[in-house]
C-alpha positions in Angstrom: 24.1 -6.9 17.8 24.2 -4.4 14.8 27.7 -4.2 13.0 29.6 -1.6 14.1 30.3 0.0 10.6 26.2 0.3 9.9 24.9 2.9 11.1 21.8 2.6 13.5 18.2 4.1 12.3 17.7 7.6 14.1 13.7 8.3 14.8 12.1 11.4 15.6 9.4 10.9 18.2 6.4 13.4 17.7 3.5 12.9 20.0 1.8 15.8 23.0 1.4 13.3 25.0 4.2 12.1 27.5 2.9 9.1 28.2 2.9 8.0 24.8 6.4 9.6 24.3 7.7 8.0 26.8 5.9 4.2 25.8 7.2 4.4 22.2 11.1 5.5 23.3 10.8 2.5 25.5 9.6 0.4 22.7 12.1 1.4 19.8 15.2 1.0 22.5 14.4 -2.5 22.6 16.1 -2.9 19.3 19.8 -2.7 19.3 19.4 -1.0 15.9 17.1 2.0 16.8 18.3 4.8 18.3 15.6 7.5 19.0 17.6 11.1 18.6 14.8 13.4 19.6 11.5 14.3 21.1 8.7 16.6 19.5 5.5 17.9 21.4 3.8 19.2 18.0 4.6 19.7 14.6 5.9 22.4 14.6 8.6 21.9 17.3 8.8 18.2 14.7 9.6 20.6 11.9 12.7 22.6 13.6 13.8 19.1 15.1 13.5 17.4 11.7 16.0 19.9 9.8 18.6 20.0 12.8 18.4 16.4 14.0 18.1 15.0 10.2 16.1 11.7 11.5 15.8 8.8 9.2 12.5 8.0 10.3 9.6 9.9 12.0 6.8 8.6 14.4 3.7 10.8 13.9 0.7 11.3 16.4 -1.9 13.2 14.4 -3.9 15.4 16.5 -1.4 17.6 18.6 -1.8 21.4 19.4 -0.4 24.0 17.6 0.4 22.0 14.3 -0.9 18.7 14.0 0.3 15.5 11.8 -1.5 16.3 8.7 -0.1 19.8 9.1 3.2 18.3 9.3 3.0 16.0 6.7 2.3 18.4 4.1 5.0 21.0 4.9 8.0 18.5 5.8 6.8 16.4 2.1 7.0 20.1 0.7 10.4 20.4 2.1 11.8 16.9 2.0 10.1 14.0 2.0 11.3 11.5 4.9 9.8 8.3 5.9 6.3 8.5 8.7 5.1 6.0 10.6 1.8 7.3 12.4 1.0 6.4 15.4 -2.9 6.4 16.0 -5.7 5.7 18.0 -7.7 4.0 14.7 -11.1 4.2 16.1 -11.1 8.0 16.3 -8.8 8.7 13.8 -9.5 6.5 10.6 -9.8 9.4 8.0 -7.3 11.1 9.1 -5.0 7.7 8.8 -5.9 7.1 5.5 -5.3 11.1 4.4 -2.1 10.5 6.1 -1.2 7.5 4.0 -2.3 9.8 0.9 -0.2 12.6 2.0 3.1 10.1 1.9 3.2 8.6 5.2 4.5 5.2 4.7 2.5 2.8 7.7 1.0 3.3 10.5 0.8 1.5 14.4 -2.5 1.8 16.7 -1.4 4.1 19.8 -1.1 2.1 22.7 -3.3 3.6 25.4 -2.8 4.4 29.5 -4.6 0.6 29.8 -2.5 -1.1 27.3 0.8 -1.8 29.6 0.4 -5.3 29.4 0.6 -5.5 25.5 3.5 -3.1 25.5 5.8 -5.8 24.3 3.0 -7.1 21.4 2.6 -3.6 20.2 6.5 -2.6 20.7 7.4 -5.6 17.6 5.2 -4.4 15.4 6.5 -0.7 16.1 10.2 -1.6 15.6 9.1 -3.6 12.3 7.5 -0.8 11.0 10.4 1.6 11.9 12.9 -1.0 10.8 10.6 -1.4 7.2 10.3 2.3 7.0 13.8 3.2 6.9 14.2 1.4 3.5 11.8 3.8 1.8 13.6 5.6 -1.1 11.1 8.4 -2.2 11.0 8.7 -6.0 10.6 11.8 -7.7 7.5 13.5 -6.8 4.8 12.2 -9.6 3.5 14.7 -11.8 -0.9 14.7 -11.8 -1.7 13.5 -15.1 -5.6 14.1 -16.6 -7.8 11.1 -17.3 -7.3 9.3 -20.2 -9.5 10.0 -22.6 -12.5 7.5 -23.1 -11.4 4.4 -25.3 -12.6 3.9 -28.6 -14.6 0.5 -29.1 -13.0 -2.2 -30.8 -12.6 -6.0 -31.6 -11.2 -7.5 -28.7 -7.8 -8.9 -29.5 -6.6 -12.8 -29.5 -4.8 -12.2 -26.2 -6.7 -9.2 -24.4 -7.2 -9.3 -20.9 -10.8 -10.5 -19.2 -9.1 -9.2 -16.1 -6.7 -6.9 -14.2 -5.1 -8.1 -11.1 -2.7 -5.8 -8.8 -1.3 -6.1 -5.7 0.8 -3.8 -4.0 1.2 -2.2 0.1 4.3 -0.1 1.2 3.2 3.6 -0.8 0.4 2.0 -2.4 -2.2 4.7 -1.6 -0.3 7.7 -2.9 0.2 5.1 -6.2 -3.2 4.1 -6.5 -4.5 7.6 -6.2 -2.2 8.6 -9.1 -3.0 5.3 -11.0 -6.7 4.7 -10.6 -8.2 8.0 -11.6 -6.0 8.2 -14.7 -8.1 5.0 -16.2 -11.2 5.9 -18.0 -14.7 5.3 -17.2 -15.5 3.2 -20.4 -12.0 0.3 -19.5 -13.4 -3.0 -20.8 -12.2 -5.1 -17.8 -12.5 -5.6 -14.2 -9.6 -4.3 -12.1 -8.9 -6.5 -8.7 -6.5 -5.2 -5.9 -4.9 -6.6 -3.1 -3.6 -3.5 -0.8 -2.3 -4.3 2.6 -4.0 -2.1 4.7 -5.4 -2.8 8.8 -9.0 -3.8 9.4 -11.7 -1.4 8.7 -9.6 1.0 6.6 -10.3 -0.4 3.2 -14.4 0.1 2.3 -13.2 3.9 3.6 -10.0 3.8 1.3 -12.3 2.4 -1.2 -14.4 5.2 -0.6 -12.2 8.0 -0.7 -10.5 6.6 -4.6 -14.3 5.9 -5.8 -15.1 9.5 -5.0 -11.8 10.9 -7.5 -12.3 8.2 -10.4 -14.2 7.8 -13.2 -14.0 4.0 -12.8 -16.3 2.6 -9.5 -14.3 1.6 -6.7 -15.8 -0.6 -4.2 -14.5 -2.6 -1.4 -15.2 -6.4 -2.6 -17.6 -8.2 -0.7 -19.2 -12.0 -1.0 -20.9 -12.9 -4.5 -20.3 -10.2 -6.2 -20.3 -10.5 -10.2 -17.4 -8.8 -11.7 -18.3 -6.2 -13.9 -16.3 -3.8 -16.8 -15.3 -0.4 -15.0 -15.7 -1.2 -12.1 -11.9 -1.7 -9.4 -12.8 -4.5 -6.5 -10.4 -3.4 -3.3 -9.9 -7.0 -1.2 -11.3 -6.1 2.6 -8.6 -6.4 5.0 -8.6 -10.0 6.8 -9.9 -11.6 4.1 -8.5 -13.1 0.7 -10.2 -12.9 -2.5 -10.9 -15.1 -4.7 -12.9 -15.4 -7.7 -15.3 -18.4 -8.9 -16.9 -19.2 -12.3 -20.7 -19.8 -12.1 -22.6 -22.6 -14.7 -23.9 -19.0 -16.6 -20.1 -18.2 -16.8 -20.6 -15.2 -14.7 -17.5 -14.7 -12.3 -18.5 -13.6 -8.6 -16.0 -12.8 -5.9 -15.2 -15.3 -3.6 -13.9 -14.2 0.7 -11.9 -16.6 2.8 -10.0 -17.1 5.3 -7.8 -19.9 3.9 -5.2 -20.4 3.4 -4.2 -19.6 6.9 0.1 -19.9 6.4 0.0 -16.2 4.0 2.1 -13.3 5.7 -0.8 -11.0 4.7 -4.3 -11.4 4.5 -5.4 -10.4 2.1 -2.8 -11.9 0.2 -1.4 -11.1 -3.2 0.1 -14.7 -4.2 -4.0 -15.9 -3.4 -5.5 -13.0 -5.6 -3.0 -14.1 -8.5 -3.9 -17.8 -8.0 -7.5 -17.5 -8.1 -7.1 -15.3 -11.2 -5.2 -17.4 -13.3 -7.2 -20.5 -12.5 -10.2 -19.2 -13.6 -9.3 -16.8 -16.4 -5.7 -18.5 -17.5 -4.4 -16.6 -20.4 -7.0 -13.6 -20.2 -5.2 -12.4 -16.8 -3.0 -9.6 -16.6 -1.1 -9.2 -13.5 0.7 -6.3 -12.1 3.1 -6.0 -8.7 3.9 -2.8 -7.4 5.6 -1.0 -4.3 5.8 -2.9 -1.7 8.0 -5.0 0.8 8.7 -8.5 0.7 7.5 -10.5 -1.9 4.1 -11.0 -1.5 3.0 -11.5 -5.4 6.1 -13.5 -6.7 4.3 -17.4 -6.6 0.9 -15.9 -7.8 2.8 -14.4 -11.0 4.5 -17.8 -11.5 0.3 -19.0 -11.5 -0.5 -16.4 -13.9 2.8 -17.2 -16.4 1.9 -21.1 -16.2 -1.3 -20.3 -17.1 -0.1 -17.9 -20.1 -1.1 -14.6 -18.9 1.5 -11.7 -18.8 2.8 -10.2 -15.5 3.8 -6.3 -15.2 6.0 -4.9 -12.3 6.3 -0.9 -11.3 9.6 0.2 -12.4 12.4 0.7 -9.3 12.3 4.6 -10.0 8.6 5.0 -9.2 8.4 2.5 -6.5 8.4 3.7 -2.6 10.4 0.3 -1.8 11.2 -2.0 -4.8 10.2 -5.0 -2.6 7.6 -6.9 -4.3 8.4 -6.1 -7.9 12.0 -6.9 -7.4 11.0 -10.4 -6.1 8.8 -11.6 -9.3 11.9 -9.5 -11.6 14.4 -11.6 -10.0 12.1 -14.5 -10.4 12.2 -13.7 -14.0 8.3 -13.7 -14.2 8.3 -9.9 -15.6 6.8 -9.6 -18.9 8.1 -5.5 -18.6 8.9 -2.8 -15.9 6.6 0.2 -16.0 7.4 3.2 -14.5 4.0 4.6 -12.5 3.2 7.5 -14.4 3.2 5.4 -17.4 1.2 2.0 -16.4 -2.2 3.5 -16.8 -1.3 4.1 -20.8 0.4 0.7 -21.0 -3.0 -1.3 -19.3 -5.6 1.1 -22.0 -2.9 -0.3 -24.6 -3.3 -4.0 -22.7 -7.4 -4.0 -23.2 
């Protein structure tokens, strides 16, 4: 049971359908430590409800009458930013997802449908995870848009310069990859390698939607691919990447399922492994927001190898999970605040 003295997570409900209301109430009142303090048809009844019921957390269907959860997102972020889970029926609504995630929604659940009764109780843990993850979010300031960077000027490449950039973030990590990645210009010397936790299927369209704002190429990673200068590899969902050096000295992406015992798949820890086996002290790895501390035994890797590690400084970070983790481990090499890091990785290379 909760203690008495904390104070239980209040969530706003929005959804037009009644069925789905009434699933997900059911749902988050499993948890002793949920209490769900109203009910919204549409965004804008969410809107009224949000400023007189001050929720800490908000479930968000997207397509609603009247106002629906894009709508929403963008007025209540205007207004004061709170923490959104969406609630989705992926298949249908995929874009819109991942422009939710953009706008400064936090995670999203797939909508259980009339058939799904039976899995009620599956989907119902993930939901009250998600709720329970969500009302740690801590919004930072809002990021100001910076312009590219302008195109580096050639050089001899230093003693200890990076052959590769490795990141790994989740919780916020689309809004900070869309304010990162498009700052770097097209001419960066070195490969860039993400792990972002994301569901099936969403990251060759995320991959997608960042390739079409930066100057760098963005692709979703798949099988055999040689890594290239300028170009940012996104790990698909359910798979970890890896990396292998061919007899030409060519490195080429590697996708497996192993090792099956990671909390995410991808996972960041296997990224930052792979990457400091086969480029040791060339590797430059970087944690940002995110919960847990997915991240924390690949930096150890990378620092045995002698390659540097970089977290996101606490006051840019969404939740100060992951980069606390390898800071506490005392595996940082420096905290960088987000609009900052794409300066410090141009200084880096």
């Amino acid at each position: 049971m909760p203690n008495p003295k904390t104070p239980l997570i209040r969530v706003l409900i929005v959804d037009d359908s009644a069925y789905i209301r009434k699933s997900l109430r059911k749902m988050l009142l499993r948890s002793p430590f949920i209490d769900v303090v109203g009910i919204a048809h549409d965004g804008t009844e969410a809107l009224e409800l949000v400023e007189r019921l001050r929720p800490d957390v908000v479930t968000l269907d997207l397509n609603m009458p009247l106002m629906g959860g894009l709508e929403f997102l963008a007025v209540q972020m205007a207004r004061r930013p709170l923490p959104v889970v969406v609630v989705s029926i992926a298949s249908t609504d995929s874009q819109q997802v991942l422009a939710a995630l953009e706008a400064g929604a936090v995670d999203f659940v797939h909508k259980p449908t009339a058939l799904a009764n039976a899995t009620i109780l599956e989907i119902s843990q993930d939901m009250i995870a998600k709720v329970k993850a969500a009302a740690q979010v801590v919004f930072p300031r809002a990021i100001a848009p910076l312009p590219p960077l302008p195109v580096l000027e050639p050089h001899p490449r230093q003693l200890h310069s990076p052959d590769i950039i490795v990141l790994g973030i989740s919780t916020g990590g689309p809004q900070a990859l869309n304010a990162l990645i498009p700052q770097l210009p097209a001419n960066f010397p070195v490969p860039i390698a993400i792990v972002l936790h994301l569901p099936v299927g969403y990251t060759a369209l995320y991959a997608d939607r960042l390739n079409q704002q930066a100057a760098l190429t963005v692709i979703e990673a798949t099988a055999g691919m040689p890594l290239t200068a300028g170009t940012v590899y996104l790990a698909p969902a359910g798979k970890h990447l890896r990396f292998q050096r061919q007899p030409d000295g060519i490195v080429t992406t590697q996708l497996t399922l192993h090792p099956f015992d990671q909390l995410h798949r991808p996972a960041v820890d296997v990224l930052f492994q792979s990457a400091a086996a086969v480029y040791g002290d060339r590797t430059v790895g970087i944690v940002m927001t995110g919960m847990g501390s997915d991240g924390k035994q690949g930096a150890a890797w990378i620092k045995s190898q002698g390659g540097r590690i970089f977290t996101e400084a606490p006051e840019s970070c969404v939740i100060y999970g992951m980069p606390r983790s390898v800071v506490e481990a005392g595996l940082s090499d420096g905290a960088i605040p987000l609009p900052a890091l794409a300066a410090h990785l141009c200084r880096l290379v």
